[in-house]
C-alpha positions in Angstrom: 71.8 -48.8 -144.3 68.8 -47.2 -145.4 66.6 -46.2 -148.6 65.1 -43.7 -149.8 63.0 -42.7 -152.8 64.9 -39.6 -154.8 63.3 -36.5 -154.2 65.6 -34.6 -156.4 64.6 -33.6 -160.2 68.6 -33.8 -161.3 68.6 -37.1 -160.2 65.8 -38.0 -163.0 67.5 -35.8 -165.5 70.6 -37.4 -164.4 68.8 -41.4 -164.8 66.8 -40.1 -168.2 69.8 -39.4 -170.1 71.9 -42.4 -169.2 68.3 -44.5 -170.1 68.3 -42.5 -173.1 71.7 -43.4 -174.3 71.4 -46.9 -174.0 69.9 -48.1 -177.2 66.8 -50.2 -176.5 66.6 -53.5 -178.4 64.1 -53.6 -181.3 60.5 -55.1 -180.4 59.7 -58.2 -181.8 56.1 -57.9 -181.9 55.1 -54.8 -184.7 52.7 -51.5 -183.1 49.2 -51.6 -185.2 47.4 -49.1 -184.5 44.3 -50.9 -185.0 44.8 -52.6 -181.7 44.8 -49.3 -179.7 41.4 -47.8 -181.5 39.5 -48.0 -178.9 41.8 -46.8 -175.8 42.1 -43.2 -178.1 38.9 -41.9 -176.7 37.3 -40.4 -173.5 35.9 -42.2 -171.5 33.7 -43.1 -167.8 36.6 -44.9 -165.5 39.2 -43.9 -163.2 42.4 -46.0 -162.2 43.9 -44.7 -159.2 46.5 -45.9 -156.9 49.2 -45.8 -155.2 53.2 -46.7 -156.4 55.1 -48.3 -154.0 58.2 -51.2 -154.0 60.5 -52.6 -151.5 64.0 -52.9 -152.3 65.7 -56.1 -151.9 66.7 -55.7 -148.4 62.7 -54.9 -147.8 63.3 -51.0 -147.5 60.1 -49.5 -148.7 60.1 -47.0 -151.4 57.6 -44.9 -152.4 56.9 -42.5 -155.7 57.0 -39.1 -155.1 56.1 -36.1 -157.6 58.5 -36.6 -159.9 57.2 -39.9 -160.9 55.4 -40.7 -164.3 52.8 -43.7 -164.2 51.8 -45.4 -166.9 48.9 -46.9 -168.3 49.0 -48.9 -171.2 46.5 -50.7 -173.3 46.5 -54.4 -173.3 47.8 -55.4 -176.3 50.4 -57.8 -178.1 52.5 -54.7 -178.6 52.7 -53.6 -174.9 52.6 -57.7 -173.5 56.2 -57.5 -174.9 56.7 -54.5 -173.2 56.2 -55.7 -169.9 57.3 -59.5 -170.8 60.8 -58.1 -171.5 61.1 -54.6 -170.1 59.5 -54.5 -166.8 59.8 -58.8 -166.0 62.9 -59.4 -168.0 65.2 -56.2 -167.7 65.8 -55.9 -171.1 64.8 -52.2 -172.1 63.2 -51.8 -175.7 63.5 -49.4 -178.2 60.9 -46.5 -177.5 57.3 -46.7 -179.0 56.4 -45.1 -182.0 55.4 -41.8 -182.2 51.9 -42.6 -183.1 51.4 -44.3 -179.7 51.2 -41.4 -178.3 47.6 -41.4 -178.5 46.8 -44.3 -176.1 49.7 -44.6 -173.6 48.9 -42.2 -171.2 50.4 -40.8 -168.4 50.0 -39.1 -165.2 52.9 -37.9 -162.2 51.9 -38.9 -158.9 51.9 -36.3 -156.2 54.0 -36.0 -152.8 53.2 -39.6 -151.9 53.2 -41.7 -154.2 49.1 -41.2 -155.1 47.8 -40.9 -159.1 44.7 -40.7 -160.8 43.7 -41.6 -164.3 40.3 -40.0 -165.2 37.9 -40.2 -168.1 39.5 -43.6 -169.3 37.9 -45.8 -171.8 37.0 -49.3 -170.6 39.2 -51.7 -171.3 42.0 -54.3 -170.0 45.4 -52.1 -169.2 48.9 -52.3 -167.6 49.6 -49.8 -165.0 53.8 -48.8 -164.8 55.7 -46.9 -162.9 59.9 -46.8 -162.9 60.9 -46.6 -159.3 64.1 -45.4 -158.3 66.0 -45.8 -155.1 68.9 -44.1 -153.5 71.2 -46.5 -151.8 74.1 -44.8 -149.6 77.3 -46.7 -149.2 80.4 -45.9 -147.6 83.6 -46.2 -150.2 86.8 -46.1 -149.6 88.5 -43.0 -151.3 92.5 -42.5 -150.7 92.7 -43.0 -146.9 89.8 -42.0 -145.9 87.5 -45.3 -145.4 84.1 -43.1 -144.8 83.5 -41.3 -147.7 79.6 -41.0 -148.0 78.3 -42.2 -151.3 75.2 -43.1 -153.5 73.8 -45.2 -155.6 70.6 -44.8 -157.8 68.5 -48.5 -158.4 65.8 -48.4 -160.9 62.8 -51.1 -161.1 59.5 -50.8 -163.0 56.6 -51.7 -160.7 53.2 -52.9 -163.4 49.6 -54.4 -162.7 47.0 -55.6 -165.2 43.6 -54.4 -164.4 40.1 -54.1 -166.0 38.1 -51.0 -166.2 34.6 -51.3 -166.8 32.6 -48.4 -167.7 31.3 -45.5 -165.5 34.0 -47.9 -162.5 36.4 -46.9 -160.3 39.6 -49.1 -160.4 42.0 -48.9 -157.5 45.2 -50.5 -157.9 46.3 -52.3 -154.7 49.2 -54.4 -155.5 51.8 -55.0 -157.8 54.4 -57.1 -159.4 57.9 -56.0 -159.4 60.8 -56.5 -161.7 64.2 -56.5 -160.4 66.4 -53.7 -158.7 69.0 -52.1 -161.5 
């Protein structure tokens, strides 16, 4: 059996609108602004990396374009978001709209590769949702080989510091578990 990472764009529309009607659960800890002031602004770093996972066979699967990474200030408000979300499974209610401000994003490219510039410095979460395309074999009237699929989601996240004027490469990262 092998795995690969989904290539295809309806595949994302297909996982974004069955993500989008699941209603999230409510966050427990409240967004204040106040506590993302200073991630609104240009700054002198760059994060860059590379999103990667295995699946729980130990198939490797890698972003491609299509994927969104993430990087979050560190704050109570996105602690939860990773404590429940990305560790525990448990998908949240999206942020407010006023986040919008200090959770950026980037897509990666071909292989899995993203850049961050002009980033304030600052502790931060890096994200990424993987998804993985399982084929199976199902049974379907009386023919025992009919091909199928079946799309697995996990979020991949790091903490990191950037200091000013630095260069941050993310290297690792701790995985929640397959959906």
């Amino acid at each position: 059996m092998s795995h690969r990472s989904l290539p295809i764009p309806a595949i994302l529309v297909s996982v974004a609108v069955s993500l989008s009607s699941c209603a999230g659960a409510p966050h427990q800890v409240p967004f204040r602004e106040a506590d993302f002031q200073a991630y609104g602004r240009a700054g002198s770093s760059t994060v860059r990396g590379h999103a990667s996972s295995v699946t729980n066979d130990g198939y490797p699967v890698t972003a491609n374009q299509y994927m969104t990474v993430y990087l979050l200030p560190q704050t109570a408000y996105t602690k939860e978001i990773v404590d429940r979300e990305y560790r525990g499974g448990k998908p949240l209610e999206d942020p407010p709209a006023r986040s919008a401000p200090y959770i950026r994003k980037v897509r990666t490219d071909d292989h899995g590769n993203f850049v961050f510039s002009s980033v304030p410095a600052g502790d931060y979460y890096v994200s990424c949702l993987m998804l993985s395309e399982i084929p199976t074999t199902v049974t379907v009237g009386d023919d025992p080989n009919v091909a199928s699929t079946s799309t697995n989601m996990q979020w991949i996240y790091t903490s990191i510091h950037a200091a000013n004027a630095a260069t941050v490469d993310v290297n690792s990262w701790q995985r929640g578990e397959w959906h």
